[in-house]
C-alpha positions in Angstrom: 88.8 20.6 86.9 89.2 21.0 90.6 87.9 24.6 92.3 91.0 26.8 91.9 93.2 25.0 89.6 94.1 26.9 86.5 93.8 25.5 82.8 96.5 24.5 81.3 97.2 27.0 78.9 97.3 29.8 81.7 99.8 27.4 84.0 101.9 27.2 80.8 101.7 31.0 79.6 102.2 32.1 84.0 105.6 30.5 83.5 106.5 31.8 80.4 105.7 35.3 82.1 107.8 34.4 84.6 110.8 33.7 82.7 110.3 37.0 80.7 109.9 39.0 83.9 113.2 37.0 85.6 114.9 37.9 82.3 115.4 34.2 81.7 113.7 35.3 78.3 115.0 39.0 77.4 113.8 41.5 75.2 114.3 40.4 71.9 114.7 36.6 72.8 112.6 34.7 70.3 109.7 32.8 72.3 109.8 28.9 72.2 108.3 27.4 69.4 104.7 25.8 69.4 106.7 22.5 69.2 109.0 23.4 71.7 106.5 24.2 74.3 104.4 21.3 73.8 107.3 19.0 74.1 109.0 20.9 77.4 105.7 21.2 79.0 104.0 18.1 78.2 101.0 19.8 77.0 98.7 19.8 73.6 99.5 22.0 70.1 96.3 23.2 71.2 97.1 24.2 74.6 100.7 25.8 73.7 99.0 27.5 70.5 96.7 29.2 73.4 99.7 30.2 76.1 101.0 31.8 73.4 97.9 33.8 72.7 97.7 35.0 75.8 101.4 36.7 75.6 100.7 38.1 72.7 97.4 39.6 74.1 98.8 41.1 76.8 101.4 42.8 74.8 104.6 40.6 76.4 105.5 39.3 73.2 105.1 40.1 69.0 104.6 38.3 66.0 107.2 39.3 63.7 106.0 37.2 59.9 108.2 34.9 58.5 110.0 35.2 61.4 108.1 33.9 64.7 107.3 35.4 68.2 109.8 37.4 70.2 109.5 39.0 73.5 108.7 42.8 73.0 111.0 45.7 75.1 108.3 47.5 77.2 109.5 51.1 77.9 109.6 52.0 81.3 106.1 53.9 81.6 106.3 58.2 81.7 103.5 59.9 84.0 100.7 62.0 82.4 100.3 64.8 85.4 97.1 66.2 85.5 96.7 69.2 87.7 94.0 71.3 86.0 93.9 74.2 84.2 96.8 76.6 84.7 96.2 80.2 83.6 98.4 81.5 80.8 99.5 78.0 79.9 100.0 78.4 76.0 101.0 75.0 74.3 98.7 72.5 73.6 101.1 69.9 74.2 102.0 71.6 77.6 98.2 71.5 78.6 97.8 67.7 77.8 101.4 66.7 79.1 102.1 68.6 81.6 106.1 66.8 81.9 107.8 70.1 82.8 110.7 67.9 81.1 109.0 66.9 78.2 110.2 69.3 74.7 107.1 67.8 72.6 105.3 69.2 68.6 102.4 68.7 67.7 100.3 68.7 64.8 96.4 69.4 64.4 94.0 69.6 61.8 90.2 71.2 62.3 87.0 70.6 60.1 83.4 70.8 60.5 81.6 68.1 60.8 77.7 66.7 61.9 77.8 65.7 66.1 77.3 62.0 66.4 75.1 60.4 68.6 77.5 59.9 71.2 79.0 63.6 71.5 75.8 64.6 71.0 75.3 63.3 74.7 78.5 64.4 75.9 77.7 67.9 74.7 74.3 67.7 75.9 72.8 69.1 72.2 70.9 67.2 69.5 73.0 64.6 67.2 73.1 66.2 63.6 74.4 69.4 65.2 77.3 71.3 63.5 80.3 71.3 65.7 84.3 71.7 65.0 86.0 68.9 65.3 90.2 69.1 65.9 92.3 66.1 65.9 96.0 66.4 67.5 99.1 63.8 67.4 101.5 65.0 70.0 105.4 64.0 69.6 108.4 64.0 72.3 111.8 63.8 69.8 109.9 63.3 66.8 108.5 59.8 68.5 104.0 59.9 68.1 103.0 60.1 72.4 99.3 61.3 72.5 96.6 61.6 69.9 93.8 63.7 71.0 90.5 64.9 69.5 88.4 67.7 70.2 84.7 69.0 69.4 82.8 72.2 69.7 79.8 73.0 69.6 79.5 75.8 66.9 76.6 77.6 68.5 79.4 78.6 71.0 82.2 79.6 68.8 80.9 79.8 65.5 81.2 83.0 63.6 83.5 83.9 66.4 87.4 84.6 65.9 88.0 81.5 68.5 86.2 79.0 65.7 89.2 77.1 64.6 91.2 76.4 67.9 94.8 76.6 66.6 94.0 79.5 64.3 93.0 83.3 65.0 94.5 85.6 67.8 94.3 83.2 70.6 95.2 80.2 68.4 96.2 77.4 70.5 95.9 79.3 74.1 93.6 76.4 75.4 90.1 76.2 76.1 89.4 78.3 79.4 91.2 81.8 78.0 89.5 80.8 73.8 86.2 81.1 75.6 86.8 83.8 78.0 87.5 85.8 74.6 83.6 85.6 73.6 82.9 86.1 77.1 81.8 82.2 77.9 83.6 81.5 81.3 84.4 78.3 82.0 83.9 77.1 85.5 84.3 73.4 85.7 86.4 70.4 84.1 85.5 66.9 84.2 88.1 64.5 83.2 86.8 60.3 83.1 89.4 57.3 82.5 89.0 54.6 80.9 91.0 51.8 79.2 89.8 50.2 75.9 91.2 48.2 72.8 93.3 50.4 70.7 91.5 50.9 67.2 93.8 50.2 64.7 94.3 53.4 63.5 94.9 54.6 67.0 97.7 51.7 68.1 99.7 52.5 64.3 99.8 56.6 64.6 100.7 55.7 68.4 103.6 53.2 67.1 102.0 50.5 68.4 100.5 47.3 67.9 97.2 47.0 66.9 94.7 45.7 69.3 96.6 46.6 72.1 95.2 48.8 75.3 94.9 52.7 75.6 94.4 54.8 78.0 91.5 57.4 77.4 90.8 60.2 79.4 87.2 62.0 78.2 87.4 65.7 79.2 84.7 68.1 79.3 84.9 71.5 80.0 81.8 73.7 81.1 80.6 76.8 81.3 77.7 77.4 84.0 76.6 73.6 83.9 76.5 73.6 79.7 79.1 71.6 78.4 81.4 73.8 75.6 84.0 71.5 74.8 84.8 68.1 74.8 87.7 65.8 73.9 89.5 62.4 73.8 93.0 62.0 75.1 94.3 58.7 74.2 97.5 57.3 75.0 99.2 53.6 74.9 98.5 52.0 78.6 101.5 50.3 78.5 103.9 53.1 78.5 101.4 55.9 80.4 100.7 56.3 83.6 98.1 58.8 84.7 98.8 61.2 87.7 96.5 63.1 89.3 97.2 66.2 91.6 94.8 68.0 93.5 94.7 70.7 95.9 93.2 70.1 98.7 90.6 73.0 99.9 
């Protein structure tokens, strides 16, 4: 294959894109058939078995069984604004949202559990450690938006009245003023983005389709240089966009 020219499965798949971002194939349409494409394009089962792959994979189109392969309606993406901590900012969802227009619920759940290997580093303490862990789906007119989970070290809060972060006198006030409580000031967030494969689990409570790519924004928050909380906030990349404001000093 000559330098430059493209396969023929991505030739064939670039002008199905292009008839689905023209409109020439709306939302809804039902894709061409494997036998369709092969005939109108001149091209192998295996080649147009491929093109089609590569819709599917990049979330243009969805299988639907029994049925066949239709072109999916992508909602126009909504902005996560992310201007740091903002001091008597209550809601959890207004903390991870921050969409002054945005009337979200949530729902969390809290448990102890063993710190893996992985938080282990993120926390900077030895895996096996007892932390609390607190998992959040967030909800704009009853539709899933953001899931989001938490962890904390329980030699911080443990045996404190800020253990269970939705619970106790300053359940759900957010991070900075929980710690401030048991006199741990936090002086310093660190948020990292990064896209990924949606797990399973993640794409389905996010009503989407499995395999599909999220958007995941690791956040730590510390206290003096030690790390006292750390979370994942994972939305669906192809309806989020992450904004960033910052103040310049």
């Amino acid at each position: 294959m000559p330098f430059g020219e493209q396969p023929a499965y991505l030739r064939v798949a670039g002008d199905l894109r292009k008839k689905i971002a023209e409109g020439a194939l709306p939302p809804h349409a039902r894709l061409p058939s494997q036998a369709r494409i092969r005939e109108e394009y001149g091209v192998s089962d295996t080649v147009a078995l491929e093109a089609r792959k590569v819709l599917m994979a990049e979330g243009l189109v969805e299988g639907r069984s029994g049925s066949g392969t239709y072109v999916r309606e992508l909602p126009a993406p909504r902005r996560i604004v992310r201007t740091g901590y903002r001091s008597g900012d209550s809601s959890p969802f207004r903390q991870e949202q921050a969409d002054e227009s945005a009337k979200g619920t949530w729902e969390s759940a809290s448990e102890q559990e063993e710190c893996s290997p992985e938080i282990a580093e993120r926390l900077r303490i030895e895996p096996g450690e007892r932390l609390m862990r607190t998992r959040y789906v967030f909800r704009v007119d009853g539709e899933p938006t953001m899931l989001s989970t938490s962890w904390e070290p329980l030699a911080v809060t443990g045996r404190t009245p800020v253990l269970l972060p939705e619970e106790g006198p300053l359940g759900g006030r957010g991070v900075v003023e929980r710690m401030a409580a048991i006199d741990v000031v936090v002086d310093n967030v660190v948020e990292e983005v990064g896209a990924r494969p949606g797990k399973a689990e993640e794409t389905v409570a996010l009503g989407g389709v499995p395999g599909h790519s999220v958007l995941v924004v690791a956040r730590t928050y510390f206290a003096g240089g030690r790390p006292v909380e750390t979370a994942d906030v994972v939305v669906a990349a192809d309806r989020y966009r992450i904004s960033y404001h910052l103040p310049v000093k």
